[in-house]
N, C-alpha and C positions, 0 to 999 in steps of 0.2 A: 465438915465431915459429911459426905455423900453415900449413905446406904440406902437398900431398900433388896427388892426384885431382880432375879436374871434377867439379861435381856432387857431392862428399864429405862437407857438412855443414860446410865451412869458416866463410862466412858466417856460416851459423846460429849458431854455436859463438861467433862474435864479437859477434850481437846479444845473446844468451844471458849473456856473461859482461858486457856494458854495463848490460843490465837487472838482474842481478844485485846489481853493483856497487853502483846507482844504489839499487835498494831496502835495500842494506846502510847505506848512508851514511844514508836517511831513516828509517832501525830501525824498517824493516819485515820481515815475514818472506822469505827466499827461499828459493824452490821449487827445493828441492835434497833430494838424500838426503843430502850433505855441503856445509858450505862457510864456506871459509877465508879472511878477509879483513881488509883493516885500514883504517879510513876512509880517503877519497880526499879530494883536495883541489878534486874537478870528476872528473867522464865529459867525455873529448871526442873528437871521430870526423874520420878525413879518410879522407872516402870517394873513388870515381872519380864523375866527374859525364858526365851529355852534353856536347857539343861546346858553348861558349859560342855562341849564335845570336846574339850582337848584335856578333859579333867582335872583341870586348876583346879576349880573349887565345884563342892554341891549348889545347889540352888539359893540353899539360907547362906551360905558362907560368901554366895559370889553376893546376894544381896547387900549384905553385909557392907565388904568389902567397894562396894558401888555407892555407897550413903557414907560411907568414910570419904571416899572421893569429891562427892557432891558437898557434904560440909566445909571441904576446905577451902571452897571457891564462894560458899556465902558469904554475904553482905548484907547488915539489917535491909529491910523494905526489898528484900529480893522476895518473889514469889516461886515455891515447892507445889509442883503439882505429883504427888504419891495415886497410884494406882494400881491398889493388890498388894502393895507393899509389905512382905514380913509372912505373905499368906504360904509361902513355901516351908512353912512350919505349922508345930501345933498350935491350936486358939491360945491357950494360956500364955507361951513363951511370945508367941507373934503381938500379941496384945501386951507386954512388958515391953519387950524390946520397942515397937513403935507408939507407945505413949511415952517411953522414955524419950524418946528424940525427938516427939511431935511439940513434949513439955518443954525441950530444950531450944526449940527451934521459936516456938511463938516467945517463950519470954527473952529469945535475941531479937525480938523485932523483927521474925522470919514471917512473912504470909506464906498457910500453907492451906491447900486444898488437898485431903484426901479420901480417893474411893477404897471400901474397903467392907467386908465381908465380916472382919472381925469385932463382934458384938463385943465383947468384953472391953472392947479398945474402946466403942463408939458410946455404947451405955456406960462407960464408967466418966467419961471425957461429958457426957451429958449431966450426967451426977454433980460436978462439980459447979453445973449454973455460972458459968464463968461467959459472964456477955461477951468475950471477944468469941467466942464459940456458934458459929452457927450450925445448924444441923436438918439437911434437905433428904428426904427419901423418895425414893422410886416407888411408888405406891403400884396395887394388884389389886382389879376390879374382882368383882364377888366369882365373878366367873372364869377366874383364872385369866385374863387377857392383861394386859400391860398398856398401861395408854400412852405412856414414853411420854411423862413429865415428872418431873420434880416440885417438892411442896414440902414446906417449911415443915418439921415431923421430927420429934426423938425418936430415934434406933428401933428396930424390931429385932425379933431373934431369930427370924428367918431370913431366908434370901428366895423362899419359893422353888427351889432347885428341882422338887417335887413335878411342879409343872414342865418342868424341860423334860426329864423323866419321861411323862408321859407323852409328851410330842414326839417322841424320837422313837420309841419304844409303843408299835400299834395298837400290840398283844401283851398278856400280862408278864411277865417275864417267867421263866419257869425254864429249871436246866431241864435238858433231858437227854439219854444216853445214845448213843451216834449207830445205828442196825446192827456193827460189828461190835456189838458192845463195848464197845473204846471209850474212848475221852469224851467226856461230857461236852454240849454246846448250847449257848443260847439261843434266840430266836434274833434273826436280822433285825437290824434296825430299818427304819421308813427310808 
């Protein structure tokens, strides 16, 4: 389980250990100073997508429907790389729904890496001190900067989004009403 910080190297960390994987399994070399691994039975990814444009489904319905797809092609010793997964819902339902299937997936012998935002998911999955669980964050120096590594760390309740906020956003944000007294507007972003 991968939380921490926006902008932390989360991601990354998760395409990294896919491609990883993927050349271990075809005994090729991987570009590591270490690494630890035991054939996989398949890499498979359930990413967030854009909104379906042809309006099949909403976002949580197409995700849904996309992890039904993805379970029926598992095989123990396959590796689940989730990223965001479930996050196109509220915290509480997102956090049922994929501890539901995170619980169903390890105790079939599924390796799963997942990044994910959702505290409820990651401190309650921590809670249980279950050793096959490991748990890396993205950590945020005193001064708001991000140093893009990961380090061994239970869950925090933040993601620092605060910080992005104010990178983007110069000025304080503050509406205010357009000469012709119309429609209200915020201030440009950077």
């Amino acid at each position: 389980m991968v939380t921490g910080a926006n902008q932390g190297g989360k991601s990354t960390l998760l395409r990294a250990i896919g491609l990883a994987q993927l050349m271990f399994d075809a005994g090729l070399f991987v570009a590591a100073d270490q690494f630890r691994a035991s054939p996989s039975a398949g890499v498979f990814t359930h990413y967030r997508r854009d909104e379906d444009t042809s309006l099949q489904h909403g976002k949580f319905d197409d995700e849904l429907v996309r992890m039904s797809q993805l379970v029926d092609r598992l095989r123990p010793n396959a590796v689940v790389l989730l990223d965001e997964s479930f996050s196109s819902t509220n915290e509480i339902e997102g956090s049922q729904v994929a501890r539901d299937i995170v619980d169903s997936l390890v105790t079939a012998g599924i390796r799963v890496c997942y990044v994910t935002h959702l505290y409820q998911l990651s401190h309650g999955l921590a809670e249980q001190h279950d050793p096959r669980h490991l748990f890396l964050r993205a950590p945020r120096d005193p001064d708001g900067l991000h140093p893009y590594r990961l380090v061994p760390a239970e869950p925090e309740s933040t993601s620092y989004a605060v910080d992005q906020f104010r990178q983007v956003f110069a000025e304080p944000l503050t509406v205010r009403a357009d000469r012709r007294g119309g429609r209200a507007g915020l201030p440009r972003s950077r």
